[in-house]
PADO-453194 format. One line per field, with one value per residue: x, y, z of N, C-alpha, C in turn; residue number from 1. Coordinates in nm, 2 decimals. Each point is the difference from the previous one (the first is absolute). Example, Ala and Ser with C-alpha at 12.3 -4.5 7.8 and 13.67 -1.06 7.14 Angstrom:
n.x = [1.32_-0.04];
n.y = [-0.57_0.11];
n.z = [0.78_-0.07];
ca.x = [-0.09_0.09];
ca.y = [0.12_0.11];
ca.z = [0.00_0.00];
c.x = [0.09_-0.08];
c.y = [0.12_0.11];
c.z = [0.00_0.08];
num = [1_2];
//
This chain:
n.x = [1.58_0.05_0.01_-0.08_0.11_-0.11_0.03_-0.14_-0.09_-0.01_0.12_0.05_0.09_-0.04_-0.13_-0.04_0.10_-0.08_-0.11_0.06_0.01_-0.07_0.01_0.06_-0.01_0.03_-0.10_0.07_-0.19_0.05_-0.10_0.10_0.06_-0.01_-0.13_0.00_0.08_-0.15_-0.05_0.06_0.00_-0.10_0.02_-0.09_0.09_0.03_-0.05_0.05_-0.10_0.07_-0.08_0.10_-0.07_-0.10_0.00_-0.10_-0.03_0.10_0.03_-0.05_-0.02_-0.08_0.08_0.06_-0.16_-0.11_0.00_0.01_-0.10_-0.12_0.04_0.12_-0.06_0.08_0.05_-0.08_-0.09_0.01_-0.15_0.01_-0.10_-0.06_-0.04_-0.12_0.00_-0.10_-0.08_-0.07_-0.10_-0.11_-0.03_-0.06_0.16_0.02_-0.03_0.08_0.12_0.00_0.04_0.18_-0.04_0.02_0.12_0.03_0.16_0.13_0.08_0.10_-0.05_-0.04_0.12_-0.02_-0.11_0.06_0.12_-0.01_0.03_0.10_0.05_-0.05_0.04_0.01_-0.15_0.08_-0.04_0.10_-0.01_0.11_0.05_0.05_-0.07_-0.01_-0.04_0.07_0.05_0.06_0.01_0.01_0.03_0.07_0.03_-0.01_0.10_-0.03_-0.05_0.12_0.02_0.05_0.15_0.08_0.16_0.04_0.05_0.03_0.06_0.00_-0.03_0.07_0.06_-0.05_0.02_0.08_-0.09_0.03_0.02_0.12_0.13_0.12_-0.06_0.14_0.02_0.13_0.03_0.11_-0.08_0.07_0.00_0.07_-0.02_-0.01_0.10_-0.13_0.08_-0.01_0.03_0.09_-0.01_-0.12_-0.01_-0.12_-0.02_-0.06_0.00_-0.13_0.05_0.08_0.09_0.03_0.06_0.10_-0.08_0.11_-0.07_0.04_0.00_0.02_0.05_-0.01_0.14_-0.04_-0.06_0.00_0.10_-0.06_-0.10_-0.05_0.08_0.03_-0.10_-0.05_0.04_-0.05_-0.11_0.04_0.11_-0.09_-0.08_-0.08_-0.10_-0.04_-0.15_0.02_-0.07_-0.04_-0.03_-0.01_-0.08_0.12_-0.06_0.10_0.00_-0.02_0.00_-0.09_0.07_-0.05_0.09_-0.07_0.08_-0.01_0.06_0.01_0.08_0.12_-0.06_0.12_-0.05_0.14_-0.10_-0.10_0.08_0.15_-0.09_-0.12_0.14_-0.03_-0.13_0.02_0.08_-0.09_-0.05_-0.01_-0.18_0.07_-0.08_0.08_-0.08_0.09_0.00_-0.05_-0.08_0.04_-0.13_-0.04_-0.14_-0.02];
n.y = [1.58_0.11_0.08_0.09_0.09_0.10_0.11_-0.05_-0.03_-0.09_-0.10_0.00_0.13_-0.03_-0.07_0.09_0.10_-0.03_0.00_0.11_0.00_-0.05_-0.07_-0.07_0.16_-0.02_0.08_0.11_0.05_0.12_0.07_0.01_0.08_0.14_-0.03_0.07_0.13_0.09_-0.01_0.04_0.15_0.03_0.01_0.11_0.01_-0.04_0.06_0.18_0.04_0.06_0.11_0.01_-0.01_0.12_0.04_0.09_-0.05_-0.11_0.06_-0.16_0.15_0.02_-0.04_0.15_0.13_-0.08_-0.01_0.12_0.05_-0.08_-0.05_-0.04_0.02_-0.07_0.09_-0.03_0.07_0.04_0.01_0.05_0.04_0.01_0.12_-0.06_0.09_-0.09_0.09_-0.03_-0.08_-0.03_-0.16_0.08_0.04_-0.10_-0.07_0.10_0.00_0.09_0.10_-0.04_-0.03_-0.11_0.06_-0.06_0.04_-0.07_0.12_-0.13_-0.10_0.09_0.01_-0.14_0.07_0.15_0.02_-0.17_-0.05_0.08_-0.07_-0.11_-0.03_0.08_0.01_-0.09_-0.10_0.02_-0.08_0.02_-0.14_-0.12_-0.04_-0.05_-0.13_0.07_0.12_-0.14_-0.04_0.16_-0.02_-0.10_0.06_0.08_0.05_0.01_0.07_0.06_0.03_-0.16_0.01_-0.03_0.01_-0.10_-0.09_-0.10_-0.06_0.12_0.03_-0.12_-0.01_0.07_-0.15_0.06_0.13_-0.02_0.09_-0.04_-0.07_-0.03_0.02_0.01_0.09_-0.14_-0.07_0.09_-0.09_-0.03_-0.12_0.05_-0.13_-0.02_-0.07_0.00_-0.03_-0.12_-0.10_0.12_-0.14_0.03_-0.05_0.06_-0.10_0.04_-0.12_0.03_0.05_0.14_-0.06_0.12_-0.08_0.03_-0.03_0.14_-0.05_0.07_-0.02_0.10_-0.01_0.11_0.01_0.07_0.13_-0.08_0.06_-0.01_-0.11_-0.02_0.11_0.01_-0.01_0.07_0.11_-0.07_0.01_0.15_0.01_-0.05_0.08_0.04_-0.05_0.11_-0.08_0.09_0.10_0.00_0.18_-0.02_0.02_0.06_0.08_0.08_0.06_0.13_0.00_-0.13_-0.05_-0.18_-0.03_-0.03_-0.14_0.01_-0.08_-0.04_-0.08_-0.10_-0.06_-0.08_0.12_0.00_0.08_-0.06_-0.09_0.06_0.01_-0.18_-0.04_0.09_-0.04_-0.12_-0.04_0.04_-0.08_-0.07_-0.01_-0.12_-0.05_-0.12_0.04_-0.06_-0.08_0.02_-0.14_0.12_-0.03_0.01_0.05_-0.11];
n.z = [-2.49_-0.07_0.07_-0.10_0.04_-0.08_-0.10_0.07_0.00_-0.01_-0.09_0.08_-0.03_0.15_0.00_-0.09_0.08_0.12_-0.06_-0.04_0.10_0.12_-0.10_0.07_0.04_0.11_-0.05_0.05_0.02_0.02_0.08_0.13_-0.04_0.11_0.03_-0.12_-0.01_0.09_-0.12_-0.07_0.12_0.02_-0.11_0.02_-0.01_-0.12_-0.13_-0.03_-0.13_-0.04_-0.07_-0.06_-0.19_-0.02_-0.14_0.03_0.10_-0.02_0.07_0.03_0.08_-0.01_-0.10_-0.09_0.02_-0.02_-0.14_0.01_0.06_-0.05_-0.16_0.05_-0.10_-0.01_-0.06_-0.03_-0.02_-0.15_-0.06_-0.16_0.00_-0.10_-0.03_0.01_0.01_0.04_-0.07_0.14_0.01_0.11_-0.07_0.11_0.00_-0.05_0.04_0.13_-0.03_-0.01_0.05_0.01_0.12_0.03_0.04_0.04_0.03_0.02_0.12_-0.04_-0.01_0.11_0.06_-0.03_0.03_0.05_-0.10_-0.01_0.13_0.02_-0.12_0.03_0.18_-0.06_0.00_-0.05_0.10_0.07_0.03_0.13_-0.07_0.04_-0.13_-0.12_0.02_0.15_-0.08_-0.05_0.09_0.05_-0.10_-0.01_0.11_-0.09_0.08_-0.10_0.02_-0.02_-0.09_0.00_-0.01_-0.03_0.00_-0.05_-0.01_-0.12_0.07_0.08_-0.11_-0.10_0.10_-0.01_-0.19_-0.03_-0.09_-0.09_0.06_0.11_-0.10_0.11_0.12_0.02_0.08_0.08_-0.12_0.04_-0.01_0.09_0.02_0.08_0.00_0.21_0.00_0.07_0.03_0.08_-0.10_0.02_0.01_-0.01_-0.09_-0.03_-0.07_-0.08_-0.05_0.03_0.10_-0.09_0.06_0.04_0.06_0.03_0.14_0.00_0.11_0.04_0.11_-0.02_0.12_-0.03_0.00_0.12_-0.04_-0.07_-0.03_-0.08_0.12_-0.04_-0.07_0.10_0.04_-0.14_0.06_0.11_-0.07_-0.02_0.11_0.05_-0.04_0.11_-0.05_0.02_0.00_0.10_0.00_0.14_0.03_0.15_0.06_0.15_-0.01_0.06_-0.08_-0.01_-0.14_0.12_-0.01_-0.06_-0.06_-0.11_0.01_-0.15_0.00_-0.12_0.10_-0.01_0.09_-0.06_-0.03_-0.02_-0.07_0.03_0.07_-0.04_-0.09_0.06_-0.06_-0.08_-0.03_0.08_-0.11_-0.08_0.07_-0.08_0.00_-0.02_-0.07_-0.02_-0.09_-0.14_-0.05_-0.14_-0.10_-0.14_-0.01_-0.10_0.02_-0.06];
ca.x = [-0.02_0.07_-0.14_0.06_-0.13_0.02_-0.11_-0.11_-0.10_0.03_0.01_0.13_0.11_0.13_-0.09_0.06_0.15_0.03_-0.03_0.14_0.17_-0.02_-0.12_-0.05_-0.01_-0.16_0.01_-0.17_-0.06_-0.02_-0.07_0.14_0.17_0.07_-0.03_0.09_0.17_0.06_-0.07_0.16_0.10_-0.14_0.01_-0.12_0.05_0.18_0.03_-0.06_0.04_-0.05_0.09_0.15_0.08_-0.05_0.07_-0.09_-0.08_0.12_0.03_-0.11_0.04_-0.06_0.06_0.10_0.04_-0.03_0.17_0.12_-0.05_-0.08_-0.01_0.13_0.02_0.07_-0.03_0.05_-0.02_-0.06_-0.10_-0.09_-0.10_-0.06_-0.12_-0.12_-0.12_-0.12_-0.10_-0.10_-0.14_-0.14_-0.05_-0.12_0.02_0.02_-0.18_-0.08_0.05_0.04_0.09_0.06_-0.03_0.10_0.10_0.04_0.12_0.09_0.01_0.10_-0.09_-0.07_0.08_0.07_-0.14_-0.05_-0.01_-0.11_-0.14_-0.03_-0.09_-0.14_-0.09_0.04_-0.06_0.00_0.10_0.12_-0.01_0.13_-0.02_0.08_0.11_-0.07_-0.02_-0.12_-0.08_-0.07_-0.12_-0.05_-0.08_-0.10_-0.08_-0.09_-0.09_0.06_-0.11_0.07_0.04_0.12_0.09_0.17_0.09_0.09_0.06_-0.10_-0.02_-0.15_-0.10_-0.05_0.01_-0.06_-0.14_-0.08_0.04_0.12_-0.07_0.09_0.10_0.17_-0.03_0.08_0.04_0.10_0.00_0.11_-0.08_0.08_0.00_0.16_-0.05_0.13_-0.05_0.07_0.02_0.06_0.18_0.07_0.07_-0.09_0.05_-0.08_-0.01_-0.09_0.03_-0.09_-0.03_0.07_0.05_-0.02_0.09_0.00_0.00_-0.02_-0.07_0.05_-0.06_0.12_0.00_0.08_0.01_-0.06_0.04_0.16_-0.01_0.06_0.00_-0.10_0.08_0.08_-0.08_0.00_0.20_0.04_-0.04_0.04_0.14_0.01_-0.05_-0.06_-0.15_-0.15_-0.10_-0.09_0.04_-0.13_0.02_-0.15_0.01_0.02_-0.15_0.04_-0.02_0.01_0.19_0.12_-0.02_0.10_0.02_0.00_0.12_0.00_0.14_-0.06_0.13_-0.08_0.00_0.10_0.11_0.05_0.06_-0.08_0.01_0.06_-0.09_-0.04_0.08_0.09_-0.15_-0.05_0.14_-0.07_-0.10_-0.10_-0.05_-0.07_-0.09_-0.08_-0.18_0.01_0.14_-0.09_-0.03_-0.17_-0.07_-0.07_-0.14_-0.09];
ca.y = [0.10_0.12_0.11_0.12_0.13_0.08_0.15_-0.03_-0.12_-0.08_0.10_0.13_-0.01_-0.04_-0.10_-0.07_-0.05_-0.12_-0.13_-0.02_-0.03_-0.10_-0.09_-0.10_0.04_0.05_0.14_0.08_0.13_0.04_0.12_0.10_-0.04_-0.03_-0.13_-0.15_-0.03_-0.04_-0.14_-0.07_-0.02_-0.08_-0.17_-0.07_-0.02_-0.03_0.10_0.05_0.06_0.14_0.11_0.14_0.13_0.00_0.07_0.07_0.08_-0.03_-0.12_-0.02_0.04_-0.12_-0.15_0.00_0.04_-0.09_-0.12_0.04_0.04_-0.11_-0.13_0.01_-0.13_0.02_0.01_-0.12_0.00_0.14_-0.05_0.09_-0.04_0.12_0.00_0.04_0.05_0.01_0.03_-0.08_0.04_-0.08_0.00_0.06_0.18_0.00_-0.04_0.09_0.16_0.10_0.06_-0.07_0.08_-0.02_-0.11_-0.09_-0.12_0.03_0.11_0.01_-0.03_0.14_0.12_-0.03_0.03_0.09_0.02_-0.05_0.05_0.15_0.04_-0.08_0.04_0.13_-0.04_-0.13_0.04_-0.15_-0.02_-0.10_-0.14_-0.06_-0.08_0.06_-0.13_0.05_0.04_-0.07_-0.08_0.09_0.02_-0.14_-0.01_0.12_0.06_0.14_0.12_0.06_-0.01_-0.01_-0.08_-0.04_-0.01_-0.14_-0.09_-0.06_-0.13_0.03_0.02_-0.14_-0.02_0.09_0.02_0.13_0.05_0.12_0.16_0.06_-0.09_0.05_0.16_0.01_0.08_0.01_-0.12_-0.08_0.03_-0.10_0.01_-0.11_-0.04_-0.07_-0.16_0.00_-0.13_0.07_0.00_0.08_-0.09_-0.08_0.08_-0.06_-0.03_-0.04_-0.03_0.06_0.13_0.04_0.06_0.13_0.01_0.00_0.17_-0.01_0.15_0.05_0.10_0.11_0.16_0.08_0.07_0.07_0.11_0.00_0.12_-0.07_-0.10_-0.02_-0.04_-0.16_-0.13_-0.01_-0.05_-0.10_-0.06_0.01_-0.08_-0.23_-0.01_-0.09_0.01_0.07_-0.01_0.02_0.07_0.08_0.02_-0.05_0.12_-0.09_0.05_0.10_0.17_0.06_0.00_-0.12_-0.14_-0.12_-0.03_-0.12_0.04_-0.15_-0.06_-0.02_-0.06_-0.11_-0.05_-0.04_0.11_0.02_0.16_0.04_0.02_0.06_0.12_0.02_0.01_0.08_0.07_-0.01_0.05_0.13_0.03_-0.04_-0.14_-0.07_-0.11_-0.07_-0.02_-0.06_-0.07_-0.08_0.04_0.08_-0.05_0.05_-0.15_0.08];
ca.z = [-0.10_0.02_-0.01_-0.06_0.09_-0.07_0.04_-0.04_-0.07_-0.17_-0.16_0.02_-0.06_0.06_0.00_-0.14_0.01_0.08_-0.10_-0.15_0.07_0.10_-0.05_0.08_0.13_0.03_0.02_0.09_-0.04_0.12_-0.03_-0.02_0.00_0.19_-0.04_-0.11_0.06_0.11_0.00_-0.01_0.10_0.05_-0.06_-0.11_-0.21_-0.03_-0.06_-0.01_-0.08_0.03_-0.08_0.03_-0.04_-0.10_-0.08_-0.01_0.11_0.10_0.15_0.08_0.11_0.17_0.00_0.07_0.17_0.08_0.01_0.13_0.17_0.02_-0.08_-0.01_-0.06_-0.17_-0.11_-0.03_-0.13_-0.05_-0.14_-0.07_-0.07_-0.10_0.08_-0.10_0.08_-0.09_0.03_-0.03_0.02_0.02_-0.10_0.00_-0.02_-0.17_-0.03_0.02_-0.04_0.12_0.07_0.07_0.11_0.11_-0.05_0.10_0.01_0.08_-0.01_-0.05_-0.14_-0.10_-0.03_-0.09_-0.12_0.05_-0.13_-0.05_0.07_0.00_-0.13_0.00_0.07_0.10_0.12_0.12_0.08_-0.02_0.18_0.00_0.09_0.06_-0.13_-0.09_0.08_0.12_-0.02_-0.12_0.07_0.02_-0.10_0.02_0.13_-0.03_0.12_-0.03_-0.05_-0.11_-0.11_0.05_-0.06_0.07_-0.06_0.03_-0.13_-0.07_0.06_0.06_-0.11_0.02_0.17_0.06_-0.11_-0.08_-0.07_-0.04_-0.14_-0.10_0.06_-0.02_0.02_0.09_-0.09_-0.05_-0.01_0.11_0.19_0.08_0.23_0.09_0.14_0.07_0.12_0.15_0.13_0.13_-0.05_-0.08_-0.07_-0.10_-0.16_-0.02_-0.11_-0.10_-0.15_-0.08_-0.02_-0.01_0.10_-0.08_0.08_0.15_0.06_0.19_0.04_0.06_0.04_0.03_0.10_-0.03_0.20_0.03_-0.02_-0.08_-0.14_-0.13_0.04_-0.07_-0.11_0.02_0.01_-0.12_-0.05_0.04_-0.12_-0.14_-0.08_-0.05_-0.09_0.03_-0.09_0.13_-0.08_0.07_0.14_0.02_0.20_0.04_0.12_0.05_0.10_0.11_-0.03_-0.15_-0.01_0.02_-0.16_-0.02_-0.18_-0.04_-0.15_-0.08_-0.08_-0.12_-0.02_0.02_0.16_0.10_-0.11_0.12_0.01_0.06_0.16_-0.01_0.02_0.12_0.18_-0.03_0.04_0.14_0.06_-0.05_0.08_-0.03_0.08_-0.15_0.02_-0.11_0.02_-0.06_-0.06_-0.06_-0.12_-0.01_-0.08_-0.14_-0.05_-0.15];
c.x = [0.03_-0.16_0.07_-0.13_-0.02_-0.13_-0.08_-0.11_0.03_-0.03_0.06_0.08_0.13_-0.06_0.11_0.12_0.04_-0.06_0.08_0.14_-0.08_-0.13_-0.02_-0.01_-0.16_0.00_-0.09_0.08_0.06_-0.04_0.10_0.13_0.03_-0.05_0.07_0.09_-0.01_-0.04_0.16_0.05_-0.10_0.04_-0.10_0.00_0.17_0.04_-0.12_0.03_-0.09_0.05_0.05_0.00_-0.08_0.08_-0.05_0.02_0.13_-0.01_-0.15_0.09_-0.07_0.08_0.13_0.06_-0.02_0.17_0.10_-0.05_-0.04_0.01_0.17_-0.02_0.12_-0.05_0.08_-0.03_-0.08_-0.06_0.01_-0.06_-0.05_-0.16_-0.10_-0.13_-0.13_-0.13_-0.10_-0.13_-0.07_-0.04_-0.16_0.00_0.01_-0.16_-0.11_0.07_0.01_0.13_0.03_0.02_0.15_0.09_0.11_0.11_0.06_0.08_0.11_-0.10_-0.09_0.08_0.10_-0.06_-0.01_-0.06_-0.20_-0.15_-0.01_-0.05_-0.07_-0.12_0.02_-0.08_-0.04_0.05_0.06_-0.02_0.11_-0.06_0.14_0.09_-0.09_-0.07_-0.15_-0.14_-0.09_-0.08_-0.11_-0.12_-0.06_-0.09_-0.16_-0.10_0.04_-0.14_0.03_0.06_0.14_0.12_0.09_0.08_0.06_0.02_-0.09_0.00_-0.11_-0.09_-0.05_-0.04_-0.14_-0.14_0.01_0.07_0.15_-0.07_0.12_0.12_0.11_-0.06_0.12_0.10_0.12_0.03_0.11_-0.04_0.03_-0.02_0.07_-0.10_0.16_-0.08_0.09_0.00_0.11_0.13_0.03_0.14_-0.07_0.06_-0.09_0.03_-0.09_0.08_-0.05_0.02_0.14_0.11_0.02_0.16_0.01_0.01_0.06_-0.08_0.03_-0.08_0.09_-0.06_0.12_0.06_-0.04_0.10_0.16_-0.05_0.06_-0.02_-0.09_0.11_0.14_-0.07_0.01_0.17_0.01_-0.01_0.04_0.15_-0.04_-0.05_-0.13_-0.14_-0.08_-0.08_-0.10_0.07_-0.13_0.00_-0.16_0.03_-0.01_-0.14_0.07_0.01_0.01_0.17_0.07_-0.09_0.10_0.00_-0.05_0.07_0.00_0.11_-0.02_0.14_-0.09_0.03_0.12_0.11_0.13_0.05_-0.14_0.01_0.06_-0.05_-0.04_0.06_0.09_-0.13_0.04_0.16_-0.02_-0.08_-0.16_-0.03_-0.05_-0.07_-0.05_-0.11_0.01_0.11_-0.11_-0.01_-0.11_0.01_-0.09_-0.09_-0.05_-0.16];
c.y = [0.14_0.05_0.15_0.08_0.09_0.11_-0.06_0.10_-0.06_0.13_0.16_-0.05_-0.08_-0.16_-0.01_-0.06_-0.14_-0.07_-0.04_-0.04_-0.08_-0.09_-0.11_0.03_0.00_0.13_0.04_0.14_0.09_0.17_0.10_-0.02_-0.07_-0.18_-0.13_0.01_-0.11_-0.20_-0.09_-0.04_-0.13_-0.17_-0.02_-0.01_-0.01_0.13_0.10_0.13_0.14_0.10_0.07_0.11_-0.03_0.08_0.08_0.06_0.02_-0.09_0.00_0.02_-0.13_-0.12_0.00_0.01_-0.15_-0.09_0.08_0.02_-0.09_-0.14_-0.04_-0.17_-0.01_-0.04_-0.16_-0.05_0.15_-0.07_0.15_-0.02_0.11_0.02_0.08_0.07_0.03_0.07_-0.14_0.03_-0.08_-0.04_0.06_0.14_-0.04_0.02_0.13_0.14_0.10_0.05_-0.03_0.15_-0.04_-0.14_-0.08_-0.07_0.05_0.11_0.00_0.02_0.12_0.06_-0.05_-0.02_0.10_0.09_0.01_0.05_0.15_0.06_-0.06_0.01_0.13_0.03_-0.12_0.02_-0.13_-0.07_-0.18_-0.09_-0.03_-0.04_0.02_-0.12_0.06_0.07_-0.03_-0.10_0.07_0.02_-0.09_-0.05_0.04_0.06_0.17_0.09_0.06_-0.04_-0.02_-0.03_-0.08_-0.01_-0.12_-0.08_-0.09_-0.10_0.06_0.00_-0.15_-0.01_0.08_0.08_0.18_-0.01_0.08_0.11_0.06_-0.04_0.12_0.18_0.03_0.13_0.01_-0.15_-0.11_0.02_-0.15_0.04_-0.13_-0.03_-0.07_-0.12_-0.02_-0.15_0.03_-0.07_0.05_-0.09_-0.04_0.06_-0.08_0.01_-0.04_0.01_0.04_0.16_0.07_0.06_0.14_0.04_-0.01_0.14_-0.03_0.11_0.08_0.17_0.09_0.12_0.06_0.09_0.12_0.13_0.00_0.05_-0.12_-0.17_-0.03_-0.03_-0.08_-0.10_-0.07_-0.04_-0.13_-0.12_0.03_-0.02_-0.10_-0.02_-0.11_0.11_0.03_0.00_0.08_0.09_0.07_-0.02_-0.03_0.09_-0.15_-0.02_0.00_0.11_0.02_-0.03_-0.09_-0.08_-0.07_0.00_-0.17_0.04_-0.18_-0.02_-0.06_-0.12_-0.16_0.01_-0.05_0.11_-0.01_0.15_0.05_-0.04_0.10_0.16_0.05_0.08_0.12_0.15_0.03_0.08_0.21_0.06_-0.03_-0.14_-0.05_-0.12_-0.08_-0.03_-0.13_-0.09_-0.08_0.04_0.04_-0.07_0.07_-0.08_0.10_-0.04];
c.z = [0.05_0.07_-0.01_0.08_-0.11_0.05_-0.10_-0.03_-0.13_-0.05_0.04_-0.11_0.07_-0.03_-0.15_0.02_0.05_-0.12_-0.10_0.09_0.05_-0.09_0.11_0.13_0.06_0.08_0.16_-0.04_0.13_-0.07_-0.05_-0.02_0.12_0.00_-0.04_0.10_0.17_0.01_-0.03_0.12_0.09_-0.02_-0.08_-0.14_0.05_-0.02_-0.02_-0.16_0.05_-0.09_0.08_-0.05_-0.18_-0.11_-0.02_0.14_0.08_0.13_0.05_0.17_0.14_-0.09_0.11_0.12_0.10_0.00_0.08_0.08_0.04_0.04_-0.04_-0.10_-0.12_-0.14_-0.14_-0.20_-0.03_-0.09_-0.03_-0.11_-0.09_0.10_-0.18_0.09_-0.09_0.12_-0.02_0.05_0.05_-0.15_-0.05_-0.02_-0.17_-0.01_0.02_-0.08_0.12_-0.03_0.10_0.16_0.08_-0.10_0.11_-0.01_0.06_-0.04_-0.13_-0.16_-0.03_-0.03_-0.15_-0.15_0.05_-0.16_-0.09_0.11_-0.01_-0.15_0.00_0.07_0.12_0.10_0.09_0.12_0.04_0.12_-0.03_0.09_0.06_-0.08_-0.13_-0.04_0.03_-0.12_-0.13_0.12_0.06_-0.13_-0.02_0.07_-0.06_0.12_-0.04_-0.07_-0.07_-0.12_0.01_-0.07_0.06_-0.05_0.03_-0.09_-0.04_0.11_0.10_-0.04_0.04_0.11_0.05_-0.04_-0.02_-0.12_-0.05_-0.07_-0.07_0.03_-0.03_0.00_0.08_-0.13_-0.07_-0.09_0.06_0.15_0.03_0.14_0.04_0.11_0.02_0.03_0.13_0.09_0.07_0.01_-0.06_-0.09_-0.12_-0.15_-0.11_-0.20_-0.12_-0.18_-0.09_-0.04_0.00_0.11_0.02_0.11_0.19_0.04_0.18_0.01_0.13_0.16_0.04_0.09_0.01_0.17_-0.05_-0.04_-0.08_-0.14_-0.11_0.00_-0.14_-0.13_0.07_0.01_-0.16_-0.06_0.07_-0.13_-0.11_-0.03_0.04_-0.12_-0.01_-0.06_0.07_-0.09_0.08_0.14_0.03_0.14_0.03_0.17_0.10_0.10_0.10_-0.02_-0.11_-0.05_0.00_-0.15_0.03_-0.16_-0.02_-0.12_-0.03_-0.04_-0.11_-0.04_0.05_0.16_0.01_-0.07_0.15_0.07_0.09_0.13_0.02_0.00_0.08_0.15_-0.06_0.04_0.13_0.09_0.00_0.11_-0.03_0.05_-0.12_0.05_-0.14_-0.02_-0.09_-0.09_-0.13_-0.09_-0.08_-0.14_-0.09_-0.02_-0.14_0.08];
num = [1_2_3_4_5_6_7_8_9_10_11_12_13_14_15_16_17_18_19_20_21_22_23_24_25_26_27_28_29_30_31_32_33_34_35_36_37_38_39_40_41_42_43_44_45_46_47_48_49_50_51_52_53_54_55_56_57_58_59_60_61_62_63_64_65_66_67_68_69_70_71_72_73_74_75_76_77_78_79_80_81_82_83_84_85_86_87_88_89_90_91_92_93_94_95_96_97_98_99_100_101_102_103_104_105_106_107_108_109_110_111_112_113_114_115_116_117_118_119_120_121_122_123_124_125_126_127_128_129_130_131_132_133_134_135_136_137_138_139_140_141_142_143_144_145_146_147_148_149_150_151_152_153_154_155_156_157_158_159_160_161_162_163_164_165_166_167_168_169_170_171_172_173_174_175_176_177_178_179_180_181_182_183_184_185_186_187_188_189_190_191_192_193_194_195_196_197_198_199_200_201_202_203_204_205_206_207_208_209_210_211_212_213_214_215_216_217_218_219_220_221_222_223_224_225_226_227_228_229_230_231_232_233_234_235_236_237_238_239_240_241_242_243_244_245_246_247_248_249_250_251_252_253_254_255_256_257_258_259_260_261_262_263_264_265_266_267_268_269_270_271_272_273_274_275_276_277_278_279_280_281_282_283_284_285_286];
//
């Protein structure tokens, strides 16, 4: 049987993903992203899901930094999924009333209610867990003195016995998050019938040579007479100095397009150091 690494504790939103794409997998929990990823290279799971890229907040940064510096795993399948962010509660904060003191999730999930908490609870104060999972067991735990909340999805709620006080507080209604799946065949092309293909992506890592005036718009012309589909471009700092950046750039074509090697060697013929992070298919879960 497959084993799926995912950003735990039960009932994450990455927990939801592996459940709707992997039904006969068996799952582990791991605390952090670095984690999940390095548990792949490890052997201790097949595969690993991890978020990439919320619609709200944008790029989850430690996924990506760790997959180039770190973690050189490929990218082999994309899940996106809709995200519902519900305020929930100790079933003893319904019982007692109060004023909500401290509210508790993951850094992506306050800021994606930033809207609702700031007219609601203006003097709370927010304190970040690990995943939004973490901070619905935190409540559960009831080791808390204060008047407590959390932000996370209904499947924590079940998971985790609380209350909902208040469902879909997320301030925008198209809130989506791309998790990747990672293993260590970059041959793997993973498939599900069930769920809507949403197309093929290459993914691509782009360094740009050093001190050349205009490198950045040839890089883009290399793609735009092929007429090849950028779903995505975003620089990330190479952590050698201020200035230097590598590009991650998406291809939105299918994996065996024949205009994308060609690209490739037309980049590198530029001066640039390209590196395939990915060849795979993205997937849509209702």
């Amino acid at each position: 049987m497959t084993k799926i690494g995912f950003l735990g504790p039960k009932a994450t939103f990455t927990d939801m993903a592996v459940t709707k794409f992997f039904p006969e997998s068996s799952k582990k929990a791991f605390s952090t992203i670095p984690e999940c990823m390095d548990a792949v290279l490890e052997g201790k799971v097949d595969m690993a899901v991890v978020p990439l890229e919320n619609a709200i907040e944008g790029s989850v940064n430690v996924t990506l930094d760790y997959l180039i510096h770190d973690c050189p795993l490929p990218i082999v399948g994309e899940l996106t999924i809709p995200i519902s962010q519900h305020l929930l509660v100790h079933p003893d904060h319904i019982k007692n009333g109060g004023e909500l003191e401290v509210i508790y999730s993951h850094s992506h999930a306050i800021a994606q209610c930033h809207k609702y908490l700031h007219k609601n609870f203006p003097n709370a104060v927010y304190e970040t867990t690990s995943s939004t999972a973490a901070a619905a067991k935190l409540i559960s735990d009831h080791r808390l003195s204060k008047m407590a909340a959390c932000i996370a999805n209904s499947l924590a709620a079940k998971e985790y016995n609380l209350s909902v006080l208040q469902e879909n507080i997320h301030d925008y209604d198209n809130n989506h998050t791309k998790f990747i799946i990672l293993h260590r065949d970059e041959t793997v092309m993973l498939q599900n019938k069930e769920y809507t293909n949403a197309g093929e992506k290459t993914t691509l890592m782009v360094s740009l040579p050093t001190d050349q005036s205009g490198a950045l718009h040839q890089v883009l012309s290399v793609f735009a007479w092929r007429k090849l589909n950028l779903s995505k471009i975003e620089s990330r700092p190479m952590k050698t100095g201020l200035g230097n950046y590598f590009f991650i750039i998406d291809i939105n074509e299918e994996v065996e397009h024949p205009l994308i090697p060609p690209a490739i060697e037309e980049l590198e013929a530029l001066g640039c150091s390209v590196k395939v992070l990915g060849r795979y298919k993205s997937y849509l879960l209702k």
